[in-house]
C-alpha positions in Angstrom: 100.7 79.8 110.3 101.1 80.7 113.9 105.4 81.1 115.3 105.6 82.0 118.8 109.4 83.3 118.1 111.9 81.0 118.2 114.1 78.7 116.9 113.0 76.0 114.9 115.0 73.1 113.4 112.6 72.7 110.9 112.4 75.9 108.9 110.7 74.8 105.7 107.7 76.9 104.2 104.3 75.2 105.1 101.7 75.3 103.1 99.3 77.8 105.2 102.6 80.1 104.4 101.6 79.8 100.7 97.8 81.4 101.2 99.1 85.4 102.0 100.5 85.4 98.7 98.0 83.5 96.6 95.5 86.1 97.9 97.8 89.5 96.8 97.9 88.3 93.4 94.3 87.0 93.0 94.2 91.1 94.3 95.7 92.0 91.3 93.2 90.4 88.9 89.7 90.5 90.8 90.4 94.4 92.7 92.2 96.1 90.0 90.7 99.6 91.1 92.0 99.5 94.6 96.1 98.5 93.8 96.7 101.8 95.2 95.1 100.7 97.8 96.9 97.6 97.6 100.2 98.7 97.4 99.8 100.8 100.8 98.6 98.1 101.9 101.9 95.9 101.0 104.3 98.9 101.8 102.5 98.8 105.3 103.2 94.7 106.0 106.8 95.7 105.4 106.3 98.5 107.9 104.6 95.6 110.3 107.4 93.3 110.1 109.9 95.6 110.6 108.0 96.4 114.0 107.2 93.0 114.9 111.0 91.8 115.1 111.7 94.2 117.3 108.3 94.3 119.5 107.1 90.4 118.8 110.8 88.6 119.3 112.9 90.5 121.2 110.8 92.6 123.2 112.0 96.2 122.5 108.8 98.3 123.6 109.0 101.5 121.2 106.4 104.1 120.1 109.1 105.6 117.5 109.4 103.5 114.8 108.4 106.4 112.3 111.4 107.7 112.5 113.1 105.2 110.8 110.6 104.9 108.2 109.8 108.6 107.8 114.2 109.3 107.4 114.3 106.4 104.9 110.9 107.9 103.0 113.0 111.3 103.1 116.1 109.6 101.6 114.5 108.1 98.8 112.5 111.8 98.0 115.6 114.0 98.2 118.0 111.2 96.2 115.1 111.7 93.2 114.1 115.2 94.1 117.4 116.9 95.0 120.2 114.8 93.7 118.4 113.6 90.3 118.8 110.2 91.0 116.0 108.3 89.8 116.5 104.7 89.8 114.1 102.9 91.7 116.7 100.5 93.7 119.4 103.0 94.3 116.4 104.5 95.9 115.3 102.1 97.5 118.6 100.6 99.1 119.5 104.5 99.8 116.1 104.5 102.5 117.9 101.3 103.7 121.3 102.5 104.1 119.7 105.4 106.1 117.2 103.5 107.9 120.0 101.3 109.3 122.8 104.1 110.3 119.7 106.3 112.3 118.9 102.7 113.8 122.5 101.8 114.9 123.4 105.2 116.4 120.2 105.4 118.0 119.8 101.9 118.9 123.6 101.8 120.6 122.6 104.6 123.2 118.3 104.3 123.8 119.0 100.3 124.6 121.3 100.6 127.2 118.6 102.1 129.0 114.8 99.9 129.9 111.1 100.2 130.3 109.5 104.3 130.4 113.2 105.6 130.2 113.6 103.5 126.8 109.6 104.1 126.0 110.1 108.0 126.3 114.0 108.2 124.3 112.5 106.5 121.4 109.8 109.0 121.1 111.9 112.0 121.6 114.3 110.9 118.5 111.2 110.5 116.3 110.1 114.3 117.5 114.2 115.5 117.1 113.3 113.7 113.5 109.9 115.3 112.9 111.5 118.9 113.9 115.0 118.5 111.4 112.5 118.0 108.3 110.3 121.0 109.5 113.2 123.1 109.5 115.2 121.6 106.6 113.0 122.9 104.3 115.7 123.5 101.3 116.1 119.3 101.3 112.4 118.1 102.5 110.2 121.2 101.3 109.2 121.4 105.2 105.5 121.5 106.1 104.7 121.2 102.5 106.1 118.2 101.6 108.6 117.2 99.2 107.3 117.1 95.7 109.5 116.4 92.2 109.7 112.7 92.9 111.2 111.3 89.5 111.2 107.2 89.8 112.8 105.6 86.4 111.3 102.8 85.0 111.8 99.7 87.4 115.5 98.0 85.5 114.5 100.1 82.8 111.6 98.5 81.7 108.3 98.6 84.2 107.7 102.4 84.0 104.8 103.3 86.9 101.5 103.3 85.9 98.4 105.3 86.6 96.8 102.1 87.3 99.3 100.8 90.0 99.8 97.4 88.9 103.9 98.6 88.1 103.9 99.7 91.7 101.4 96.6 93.4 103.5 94.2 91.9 107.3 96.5 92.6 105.9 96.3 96.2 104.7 92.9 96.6 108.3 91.8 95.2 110.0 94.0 97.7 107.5 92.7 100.9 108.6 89.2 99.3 112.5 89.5 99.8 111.7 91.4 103.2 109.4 88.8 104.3 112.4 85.8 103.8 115.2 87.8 105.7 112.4 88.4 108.8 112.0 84.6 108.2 115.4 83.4 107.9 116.4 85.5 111.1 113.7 84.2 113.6 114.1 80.8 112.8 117.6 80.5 113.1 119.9 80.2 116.6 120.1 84.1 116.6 116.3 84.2 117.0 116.3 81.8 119.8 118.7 84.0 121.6 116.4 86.9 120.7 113.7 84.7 122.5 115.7 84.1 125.2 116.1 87.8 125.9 113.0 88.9 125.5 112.1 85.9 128.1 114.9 86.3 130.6 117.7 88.3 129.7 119.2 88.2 133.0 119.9 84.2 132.1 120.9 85.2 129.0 123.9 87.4 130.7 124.8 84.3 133.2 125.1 82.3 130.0 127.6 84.6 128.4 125.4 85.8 125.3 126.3 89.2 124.1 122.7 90.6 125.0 123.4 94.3 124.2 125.1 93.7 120.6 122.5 91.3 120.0 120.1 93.8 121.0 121.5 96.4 119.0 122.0 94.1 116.0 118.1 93.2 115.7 117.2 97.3 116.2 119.6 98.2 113.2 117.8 95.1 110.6 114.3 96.3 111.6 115.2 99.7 111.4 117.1 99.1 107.6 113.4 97.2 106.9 111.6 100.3 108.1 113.7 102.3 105.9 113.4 100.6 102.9 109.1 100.4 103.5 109.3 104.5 103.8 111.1 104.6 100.7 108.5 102.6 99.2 106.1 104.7 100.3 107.5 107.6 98.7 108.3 106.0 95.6 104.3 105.3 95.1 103.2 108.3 96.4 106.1 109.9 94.4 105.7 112.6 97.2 107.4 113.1 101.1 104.7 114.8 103.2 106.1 115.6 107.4 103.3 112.7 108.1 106.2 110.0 107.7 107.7 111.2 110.9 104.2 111.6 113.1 103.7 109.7 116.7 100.3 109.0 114.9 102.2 107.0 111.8 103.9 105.0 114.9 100.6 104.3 116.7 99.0 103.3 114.2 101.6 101.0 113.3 101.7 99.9 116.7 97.3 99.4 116.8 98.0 97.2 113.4 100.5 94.9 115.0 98.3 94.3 118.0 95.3 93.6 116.1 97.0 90.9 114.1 99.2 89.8 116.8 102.1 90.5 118.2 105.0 88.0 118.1 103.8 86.2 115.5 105.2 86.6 111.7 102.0 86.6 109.7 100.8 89.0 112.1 102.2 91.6 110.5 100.5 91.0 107.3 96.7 90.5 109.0 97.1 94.1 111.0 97.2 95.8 107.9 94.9 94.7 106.0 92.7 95.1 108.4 93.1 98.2 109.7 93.4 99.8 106.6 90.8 98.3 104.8 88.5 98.9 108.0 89.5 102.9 107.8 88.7 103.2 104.6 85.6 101.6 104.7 84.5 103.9 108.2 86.1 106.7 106.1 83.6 106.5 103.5 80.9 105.7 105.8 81.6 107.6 108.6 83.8 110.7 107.3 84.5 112.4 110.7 84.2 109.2 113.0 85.8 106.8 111.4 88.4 106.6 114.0 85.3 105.4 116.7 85.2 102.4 114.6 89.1 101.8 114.9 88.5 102.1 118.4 86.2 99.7 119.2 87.2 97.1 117.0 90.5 97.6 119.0 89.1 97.3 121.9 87.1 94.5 121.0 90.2 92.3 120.1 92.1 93.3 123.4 89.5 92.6 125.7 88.7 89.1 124.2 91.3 87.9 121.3 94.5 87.0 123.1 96.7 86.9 120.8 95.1 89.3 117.9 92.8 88.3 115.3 95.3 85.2 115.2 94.7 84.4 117.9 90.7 84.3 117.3 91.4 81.9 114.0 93.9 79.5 116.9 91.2 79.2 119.3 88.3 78.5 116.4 91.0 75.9 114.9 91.3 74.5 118.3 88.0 74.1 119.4 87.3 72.1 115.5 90.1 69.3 116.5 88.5 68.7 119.4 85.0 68.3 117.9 86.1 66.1 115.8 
């Protein structure tokens, strides 16, 4: 399951690839109290992803990636809320749209720049972000949130339940079709110059790639991805709260990534479930520590998993070939 980032002639699906979704539908038939759960849970691996391509393949450092998920969140909420539009994928591909045209005009200035500069812009567009919905509080309802979230029926048919299987299943269907674009693009020759930049972009300027458009290309797809997991998350939640647009939303994002691994597709679908399963499990347990508990187990992979919890299952696989 492991993909360091790069190109690969041979691009087919292995079977390992097979397990992540064999275990979100057994979820749906063995855990059917916690699909809410569940379908944060999916919504956040799209999140991941969207991250990853960026972070994990060509090396973009950012701690404001909420702003692309918290603008396409607010896109899908005032389409339904404000402009009566309810169905689900004009919803959906409206959080995209806006997702990708914040991530372009952004992208094309922040990523001519490198390192703290770059580290510092992309968390002062997610606080410009944050401020605009405080203010704007005739479109997002402000510091109360956004409320009247009408989704129709799913192609008129699959109405949301109480239950959440409508939206578990609406999600994982969503996560699928984002998980084979994320594929398709790091395994083909514009991955490998993705690699190649992230590695030495200086050679990748004596060579004549178009580094910058490349650059800006990559930040625009994760950011559309982003968009489309906020509106998601709004369609679920059926409600647009000012937490979409938090630093904390992009930290955590960020702590989910590393404890999966970073670089590395299907970590992007370990972090989550890990972390979140893990804080709600300390949340129970431990109601006003339960962020202690993120922190060590954190900490814990850093200092001795290189490579996240991936890389903990590589080095067990490893040392079992040799034995044998």
């Amino acid at each position: 399951m492991r993909h360091e980032g790069g190109y690969s002639a041979d691009a087919r699906v292995r079977w390992p690839e097979f397990l992540p979704w064999i275990v979100a539908l057994a979820g749906l038939f063995l855990l059917p109290e916690y699909l809410s759960l569940g379908a944060r849970i999916l919504v956040y691996i799209l999140y991941a992803l969207s991250l990853d391509l960026i972070v994990g393949y060509a090396g973009i450092i950012t701690l404001g990636h909420s702003a692309y998920f918290g603008v396409g969140a607010y896109a899908a909420g005032i389409l339904a809320a404000k402009a009566g539009i309810t169905d689900p994928l004009a919803q959906l591909a409206a959080a995209g749209a806006a997702g990708a045209l914040l991530g372009i005009g952004t992208g094309a200035i922040i990523l001519r720049t490198r390192a703290l500069t770059l580290l510092m812009l992309t968390l002062a567009i997610t606080s410009v972000c944050l401020e605009i919905a405080n203010k704007a509080t005739a479109l997002t309802g402000g510091a109360d949130g956004l409320s009247g979230v009408v989704v129709a029926p799913i192609l008129g048919l699959f109405r949301f339940d109480i239950f959440g299987e409508t939206a578990y299943l609406y999600c994982l269907v969503v996560l699928l079709v984002g998980w084979w674009l994320v594929r398709k693009m790091i395994y083909s020759p514009f991955g490998a110059s993705l690699t190649g930049v992230r590695e030495n972009s200086l050679r990748m300027h004596a060579i004549g790639a178009p580094v910058y458009w490349r650059l800006v290309l990559v930040y625009t797809c994760s950011a559309a991805i982003a968009g489309v997991a906020g509106g998601l998350i709004t369609q679920t939640n059926q409600f647009v709260g000012l937490n979409v647009l938090t630093f904390e939303s992009a930290g955590e994002l960020l702590v989910m990534l590393i404890l999966g691994g970073v670089g590395r597709i299907y970590g992007a679908f370990v972090g989550p479930v890990v972390y979140l399963i893990a804080q709600d499990l300390f949340a129970k347990q431990f109601p006003e520590y339960w962020g202690f508990g993120i922190g060590v187990m954190l900490v814990l992979v850093v200092m001795f998993a290189r490579g996240g919890i991936l890389g903990i299952l590589d080095a067990l696989l490893a040392k079992l070939r040799r034995k044998s």
